[in-house]
Residue frames as a rotation matrix with the C-alpha (Angstrom) as fourth column:
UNK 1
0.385 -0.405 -0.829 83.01
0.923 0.199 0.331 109.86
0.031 -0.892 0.450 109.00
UNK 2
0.357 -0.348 0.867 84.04
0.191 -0.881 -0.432 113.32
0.914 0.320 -0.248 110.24
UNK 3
-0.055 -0.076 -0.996 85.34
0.993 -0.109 -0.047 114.68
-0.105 -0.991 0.082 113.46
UNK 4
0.827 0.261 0.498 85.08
0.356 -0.929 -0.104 118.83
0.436 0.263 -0.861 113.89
UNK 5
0.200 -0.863 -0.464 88.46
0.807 -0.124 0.578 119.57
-0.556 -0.490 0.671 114.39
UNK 6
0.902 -0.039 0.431 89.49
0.334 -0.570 -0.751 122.91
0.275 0.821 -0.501 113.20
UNK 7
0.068 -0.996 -0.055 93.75
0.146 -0.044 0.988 122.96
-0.987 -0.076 0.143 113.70
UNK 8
0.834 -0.078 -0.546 95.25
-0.510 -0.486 -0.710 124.99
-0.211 0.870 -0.445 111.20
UNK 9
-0.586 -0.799 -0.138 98.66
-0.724 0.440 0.531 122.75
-0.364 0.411 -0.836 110.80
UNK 10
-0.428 0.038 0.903 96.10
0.317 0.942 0.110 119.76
-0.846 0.334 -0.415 110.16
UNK 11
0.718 0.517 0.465 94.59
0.597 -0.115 -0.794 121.94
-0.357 0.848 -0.392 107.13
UNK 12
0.271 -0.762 -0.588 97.91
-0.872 -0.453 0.186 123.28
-0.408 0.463 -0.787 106.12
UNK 13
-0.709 -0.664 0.237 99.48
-0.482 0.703 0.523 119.47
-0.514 0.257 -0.819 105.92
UNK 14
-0.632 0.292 -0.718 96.21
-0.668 0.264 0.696 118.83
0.392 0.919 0.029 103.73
UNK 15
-0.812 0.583 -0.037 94.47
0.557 0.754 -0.347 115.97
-0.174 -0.303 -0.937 106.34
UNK 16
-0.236 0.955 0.177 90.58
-0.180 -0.222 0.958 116.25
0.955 0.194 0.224 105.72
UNK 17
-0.658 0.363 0.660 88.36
-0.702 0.022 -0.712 116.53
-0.273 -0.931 0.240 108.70
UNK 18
0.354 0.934 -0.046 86.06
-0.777 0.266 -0.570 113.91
-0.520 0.238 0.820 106.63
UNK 19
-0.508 0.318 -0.800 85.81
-0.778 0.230 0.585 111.14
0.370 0.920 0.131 104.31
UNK 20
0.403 0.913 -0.066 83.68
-0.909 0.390 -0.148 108.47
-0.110 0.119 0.987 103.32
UNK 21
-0.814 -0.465 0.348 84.09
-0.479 0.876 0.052 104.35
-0.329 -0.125 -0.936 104.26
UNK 22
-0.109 0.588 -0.802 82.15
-0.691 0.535 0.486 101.64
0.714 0.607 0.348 102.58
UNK 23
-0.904 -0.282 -0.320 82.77
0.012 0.734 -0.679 99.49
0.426 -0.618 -0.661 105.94
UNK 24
-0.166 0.601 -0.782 79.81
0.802 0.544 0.248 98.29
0.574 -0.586 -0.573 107.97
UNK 25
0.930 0.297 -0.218 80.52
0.320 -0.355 0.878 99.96
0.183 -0.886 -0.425 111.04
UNK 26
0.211 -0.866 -0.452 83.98
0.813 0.413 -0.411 101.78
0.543 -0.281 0.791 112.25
UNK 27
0.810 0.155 -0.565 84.80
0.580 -0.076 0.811 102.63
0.083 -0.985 -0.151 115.47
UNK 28
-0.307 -0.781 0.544 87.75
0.223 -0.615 -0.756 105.66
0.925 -0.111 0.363 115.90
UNK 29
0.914 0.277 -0.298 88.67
0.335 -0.099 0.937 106.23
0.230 -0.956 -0.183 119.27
UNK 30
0.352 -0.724 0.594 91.53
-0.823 -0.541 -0.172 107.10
0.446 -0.428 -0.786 121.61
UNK 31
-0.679 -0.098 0.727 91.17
-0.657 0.524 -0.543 104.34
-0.328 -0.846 -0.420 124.26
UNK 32
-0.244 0.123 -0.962 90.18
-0.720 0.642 0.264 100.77
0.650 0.757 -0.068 124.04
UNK 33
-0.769 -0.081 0.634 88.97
-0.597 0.445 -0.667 98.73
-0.229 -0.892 -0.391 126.75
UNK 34
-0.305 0.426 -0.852 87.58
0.397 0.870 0.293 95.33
0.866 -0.249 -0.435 127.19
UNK 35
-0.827 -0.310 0.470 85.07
-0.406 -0.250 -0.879 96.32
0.390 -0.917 0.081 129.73
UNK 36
-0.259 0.549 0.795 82.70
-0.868 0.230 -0.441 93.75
-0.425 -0.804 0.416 129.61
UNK 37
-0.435 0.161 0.886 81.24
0.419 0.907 0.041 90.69
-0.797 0.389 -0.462 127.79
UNK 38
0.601 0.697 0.393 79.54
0.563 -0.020 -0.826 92.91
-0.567 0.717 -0.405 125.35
UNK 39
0.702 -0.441 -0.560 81.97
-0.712 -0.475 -0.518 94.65
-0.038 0.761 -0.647 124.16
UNK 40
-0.337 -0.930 0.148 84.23
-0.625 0.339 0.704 91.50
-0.704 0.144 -0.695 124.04
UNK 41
0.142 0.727 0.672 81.49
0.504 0.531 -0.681 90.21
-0.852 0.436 -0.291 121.92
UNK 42
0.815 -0.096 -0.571 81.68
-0.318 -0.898 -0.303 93.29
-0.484 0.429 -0.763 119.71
UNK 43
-0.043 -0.978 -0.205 85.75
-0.850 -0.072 0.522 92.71
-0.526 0.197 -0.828 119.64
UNK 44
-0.310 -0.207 0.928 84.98
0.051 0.971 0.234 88.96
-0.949 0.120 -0.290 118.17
UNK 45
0.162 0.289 0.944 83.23
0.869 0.411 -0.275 90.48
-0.468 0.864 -0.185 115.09
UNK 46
0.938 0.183 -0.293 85.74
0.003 -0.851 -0.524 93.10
-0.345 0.491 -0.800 114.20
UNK 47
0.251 -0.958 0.138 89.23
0.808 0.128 -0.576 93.62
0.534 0.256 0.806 113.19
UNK 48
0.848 -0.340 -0.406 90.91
0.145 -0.588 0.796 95.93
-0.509 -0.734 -0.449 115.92
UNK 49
0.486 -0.725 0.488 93.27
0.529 -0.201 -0.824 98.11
0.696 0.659 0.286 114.29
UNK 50
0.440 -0.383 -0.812 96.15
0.683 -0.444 0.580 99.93
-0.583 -0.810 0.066 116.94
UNK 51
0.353 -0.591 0.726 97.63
0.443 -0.578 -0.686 102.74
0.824 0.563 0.058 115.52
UNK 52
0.954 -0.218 -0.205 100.39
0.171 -0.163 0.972 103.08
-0.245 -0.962 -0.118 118.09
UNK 53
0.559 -0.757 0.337 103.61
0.144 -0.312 -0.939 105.27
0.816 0.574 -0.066 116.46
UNK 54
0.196 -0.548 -0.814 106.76
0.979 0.060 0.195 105.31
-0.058 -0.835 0.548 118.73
UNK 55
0.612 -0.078 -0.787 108.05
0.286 -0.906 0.312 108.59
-0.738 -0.416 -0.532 120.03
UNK 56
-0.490 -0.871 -0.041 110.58
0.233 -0.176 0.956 108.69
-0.840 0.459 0.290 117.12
UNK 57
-0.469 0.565 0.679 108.00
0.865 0.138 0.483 108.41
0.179 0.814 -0.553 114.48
UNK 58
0.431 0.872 -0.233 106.08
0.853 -0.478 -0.209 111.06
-0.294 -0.108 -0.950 115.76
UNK 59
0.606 -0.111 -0.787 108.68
0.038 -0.985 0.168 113.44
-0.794 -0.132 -0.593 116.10
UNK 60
-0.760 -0.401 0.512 110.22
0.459 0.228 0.859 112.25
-0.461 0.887 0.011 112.64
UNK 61
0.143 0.783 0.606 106.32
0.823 -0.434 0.366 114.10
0.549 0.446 -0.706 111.22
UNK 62
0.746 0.188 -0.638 106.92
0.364 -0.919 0.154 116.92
-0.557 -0.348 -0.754 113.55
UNK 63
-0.063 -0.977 -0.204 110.05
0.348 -0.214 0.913 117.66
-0.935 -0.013 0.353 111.92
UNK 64
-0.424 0.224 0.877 108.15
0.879 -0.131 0.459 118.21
0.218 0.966 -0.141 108.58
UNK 65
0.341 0.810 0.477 105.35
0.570 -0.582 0.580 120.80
0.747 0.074 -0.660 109.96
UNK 66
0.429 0.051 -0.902 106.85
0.889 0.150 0.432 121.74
0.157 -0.987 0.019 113.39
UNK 67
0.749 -0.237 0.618 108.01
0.070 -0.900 -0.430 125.74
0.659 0.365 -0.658 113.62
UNK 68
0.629 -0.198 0.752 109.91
-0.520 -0.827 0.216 126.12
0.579 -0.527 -0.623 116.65
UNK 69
0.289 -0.807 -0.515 113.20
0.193 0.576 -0.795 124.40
0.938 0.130 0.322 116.60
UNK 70
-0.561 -0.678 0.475 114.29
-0.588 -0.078 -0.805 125.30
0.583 -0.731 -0.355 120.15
UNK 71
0.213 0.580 0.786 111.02
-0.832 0.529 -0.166 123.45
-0.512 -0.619 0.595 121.82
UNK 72
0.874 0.163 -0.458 111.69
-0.417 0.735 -0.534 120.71
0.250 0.658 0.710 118.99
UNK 73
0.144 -0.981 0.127 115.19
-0.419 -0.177 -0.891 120.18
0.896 0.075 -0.437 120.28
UNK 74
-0.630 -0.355 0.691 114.36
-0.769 0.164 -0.617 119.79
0.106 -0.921 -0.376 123.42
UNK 75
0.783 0.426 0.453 111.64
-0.381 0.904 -0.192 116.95
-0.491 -0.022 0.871 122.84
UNK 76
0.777 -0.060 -0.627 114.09
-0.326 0.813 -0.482 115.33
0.539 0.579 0.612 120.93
UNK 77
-0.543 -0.800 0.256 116.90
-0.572 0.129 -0.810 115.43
0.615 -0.586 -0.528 123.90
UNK 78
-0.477 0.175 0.861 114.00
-0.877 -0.149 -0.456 113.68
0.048 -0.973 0.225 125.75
UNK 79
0.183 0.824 -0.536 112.41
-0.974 0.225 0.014 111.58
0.132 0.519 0.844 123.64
UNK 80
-0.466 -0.434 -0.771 114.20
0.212 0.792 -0.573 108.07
0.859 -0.431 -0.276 125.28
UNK 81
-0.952 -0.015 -0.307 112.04
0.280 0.371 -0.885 108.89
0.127 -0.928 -0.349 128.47
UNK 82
-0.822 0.568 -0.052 108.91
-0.569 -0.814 0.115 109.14
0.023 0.124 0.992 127.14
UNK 83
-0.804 0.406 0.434 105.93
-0.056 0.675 -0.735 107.19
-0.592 -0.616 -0.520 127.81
UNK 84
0.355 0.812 0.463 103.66
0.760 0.038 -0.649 108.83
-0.544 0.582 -0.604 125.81
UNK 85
-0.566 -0.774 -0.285 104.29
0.250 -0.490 0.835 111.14
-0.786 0.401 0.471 122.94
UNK 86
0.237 0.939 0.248 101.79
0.773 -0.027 -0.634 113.34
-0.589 0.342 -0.733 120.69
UNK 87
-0.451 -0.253 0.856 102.01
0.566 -0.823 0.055 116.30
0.690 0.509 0.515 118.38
UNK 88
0.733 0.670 0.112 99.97
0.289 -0.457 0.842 117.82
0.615 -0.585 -0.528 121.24
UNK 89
0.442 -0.509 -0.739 103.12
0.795 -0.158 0.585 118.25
-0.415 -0.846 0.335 123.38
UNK 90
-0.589 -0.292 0.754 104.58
0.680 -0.683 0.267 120.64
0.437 0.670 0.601 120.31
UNK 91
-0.053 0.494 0.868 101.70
0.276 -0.828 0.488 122.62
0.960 0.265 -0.092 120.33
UNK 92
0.523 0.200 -0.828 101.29
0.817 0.158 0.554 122.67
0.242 -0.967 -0.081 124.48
UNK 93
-0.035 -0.979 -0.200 104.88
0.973 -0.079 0.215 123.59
-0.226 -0.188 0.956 124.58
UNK 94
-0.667 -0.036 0.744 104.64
0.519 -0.739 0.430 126.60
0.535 0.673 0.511 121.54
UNK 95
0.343 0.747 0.570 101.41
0.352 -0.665 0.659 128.10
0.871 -0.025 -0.490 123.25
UNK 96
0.766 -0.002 -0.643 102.99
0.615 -0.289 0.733 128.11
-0.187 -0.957 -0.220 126.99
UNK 97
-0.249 -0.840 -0.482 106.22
0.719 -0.494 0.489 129.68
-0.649 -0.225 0.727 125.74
UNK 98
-0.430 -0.115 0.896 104.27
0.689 -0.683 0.243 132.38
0.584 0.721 0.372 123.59
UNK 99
0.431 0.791 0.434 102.40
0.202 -0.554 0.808 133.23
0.879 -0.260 -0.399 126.43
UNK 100
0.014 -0.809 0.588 105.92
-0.468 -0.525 -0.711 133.58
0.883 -0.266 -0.386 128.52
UNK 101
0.626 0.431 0.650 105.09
-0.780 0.367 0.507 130.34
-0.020 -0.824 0.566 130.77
UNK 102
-0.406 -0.913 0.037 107.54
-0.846 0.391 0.362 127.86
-0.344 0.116 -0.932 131.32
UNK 103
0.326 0.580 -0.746 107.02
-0.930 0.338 -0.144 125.37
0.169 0.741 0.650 128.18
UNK 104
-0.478 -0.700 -0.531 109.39
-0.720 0.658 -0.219 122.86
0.503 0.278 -0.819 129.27
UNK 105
-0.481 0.500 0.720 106.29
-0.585 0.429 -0.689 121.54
-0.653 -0.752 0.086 131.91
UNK 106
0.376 0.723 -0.580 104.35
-0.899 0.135 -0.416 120.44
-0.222 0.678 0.701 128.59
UNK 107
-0.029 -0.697 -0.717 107.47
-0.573 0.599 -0.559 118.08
0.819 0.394 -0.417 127.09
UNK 108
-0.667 -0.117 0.736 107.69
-0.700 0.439 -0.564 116.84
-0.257 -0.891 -0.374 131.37
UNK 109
-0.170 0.985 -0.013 104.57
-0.970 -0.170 -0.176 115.88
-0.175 -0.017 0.984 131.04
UNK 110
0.700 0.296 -0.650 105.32
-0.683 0.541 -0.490 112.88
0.206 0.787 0.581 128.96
UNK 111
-0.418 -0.905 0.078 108.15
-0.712 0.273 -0.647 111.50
0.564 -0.326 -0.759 130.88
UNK 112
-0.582 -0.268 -0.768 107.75
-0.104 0.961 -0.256 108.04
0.807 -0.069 -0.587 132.63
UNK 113
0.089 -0.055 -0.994 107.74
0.698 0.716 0.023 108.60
0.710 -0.696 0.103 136.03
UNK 114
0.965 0.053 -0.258 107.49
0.196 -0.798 0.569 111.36
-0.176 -0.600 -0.781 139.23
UNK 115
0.355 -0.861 0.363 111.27
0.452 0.498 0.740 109.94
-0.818 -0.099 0.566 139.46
UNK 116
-0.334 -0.570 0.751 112.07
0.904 0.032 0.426 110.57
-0.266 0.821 0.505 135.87
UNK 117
0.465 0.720 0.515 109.95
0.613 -0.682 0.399 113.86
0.638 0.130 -0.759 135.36
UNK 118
0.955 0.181 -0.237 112.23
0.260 -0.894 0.365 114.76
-0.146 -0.410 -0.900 137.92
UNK 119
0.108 -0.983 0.151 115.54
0.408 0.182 0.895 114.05
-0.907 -0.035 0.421 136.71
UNK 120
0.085 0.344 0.935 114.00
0.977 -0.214 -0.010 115.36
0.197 0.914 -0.354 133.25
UNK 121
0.970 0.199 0.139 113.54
0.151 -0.943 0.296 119.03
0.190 -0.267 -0.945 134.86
UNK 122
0.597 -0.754 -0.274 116.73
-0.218 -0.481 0.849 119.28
-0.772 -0.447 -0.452 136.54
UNK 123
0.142 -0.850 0.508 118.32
0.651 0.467 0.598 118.36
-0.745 0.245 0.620 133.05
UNK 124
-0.071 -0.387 0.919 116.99
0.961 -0.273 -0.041 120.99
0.267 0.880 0.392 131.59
UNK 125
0.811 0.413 -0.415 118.08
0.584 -0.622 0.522 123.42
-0.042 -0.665 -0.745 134.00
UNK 126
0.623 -0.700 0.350 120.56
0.455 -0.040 -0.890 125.70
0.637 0.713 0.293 132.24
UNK 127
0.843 -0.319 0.434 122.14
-0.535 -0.398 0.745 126.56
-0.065 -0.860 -0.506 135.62
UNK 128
0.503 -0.641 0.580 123.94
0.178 0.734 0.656 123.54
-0.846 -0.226 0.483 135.47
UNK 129
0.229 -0.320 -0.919 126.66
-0.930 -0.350 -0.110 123.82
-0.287 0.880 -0.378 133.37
UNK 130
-0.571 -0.526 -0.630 126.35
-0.799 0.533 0.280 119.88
0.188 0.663 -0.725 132.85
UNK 131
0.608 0.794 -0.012 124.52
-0.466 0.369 0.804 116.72
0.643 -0.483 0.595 133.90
């Protein structure tokens, strides 16, 4: 089993891009869907494994590898209105604000709701001198 990722934090923190399973058959994905009778067949002769960490967990492992404590701060002032949550929003974040783009759209991103996404922006609008 391999995948050709080449991310230099995931070969700094040691993960292989490879190894080797004795299993039958196994199935690594993103996304999961029952979308028909054959693949709910499929699901009847496998073991379905979720690997589904909460936003805290994730950013409890960013905190080991993560460089840039001011973007890391602010996911963690947000991290109670997140929906979804990746190590991808770090890196999003880190590339828009090296390239002088506003990073805080990356961290939005991950917020609930239009609703919440906006109440998320205007909190971190350092105009305000409060919420």
């Amino acid at each position: 089993m391999q995948w050709p990722v080449n991310e230099r934090f995931l070969e700094s923190a040691g993960v292989p891009q490879e190894f080797t399973t004795t299993s039958p058959v196994v199935v690594v994905t993103n996304d999961w869907a029952t979308i028909s009778l054959n693949v709910c067949a499929l699901e009847r002769r496998m073991h379905v494994l979720l690997f589904e960490p909460s936003a805290e967990e994730i950013h409890k492992e960013a905190a080991e590898w993560f460089w840039d404590q001011e973007i890391f701060d602010f996911v963690a002032a947000h991290l109670s209105l997140f929906a979804i949550h990746s190590f991808r929003s770090y890196l999003r974040a880190a590339e828009l604000k090296r390239a002088g783009l506003p990073w805080h759209t990356a961290v939005h991103a991950n917020v609930r709701s239009p609703t919440e996404q906006a109440a998320a922006r205007l909190r971190a609008e350092p105009s305000f001198p409060s919420q």
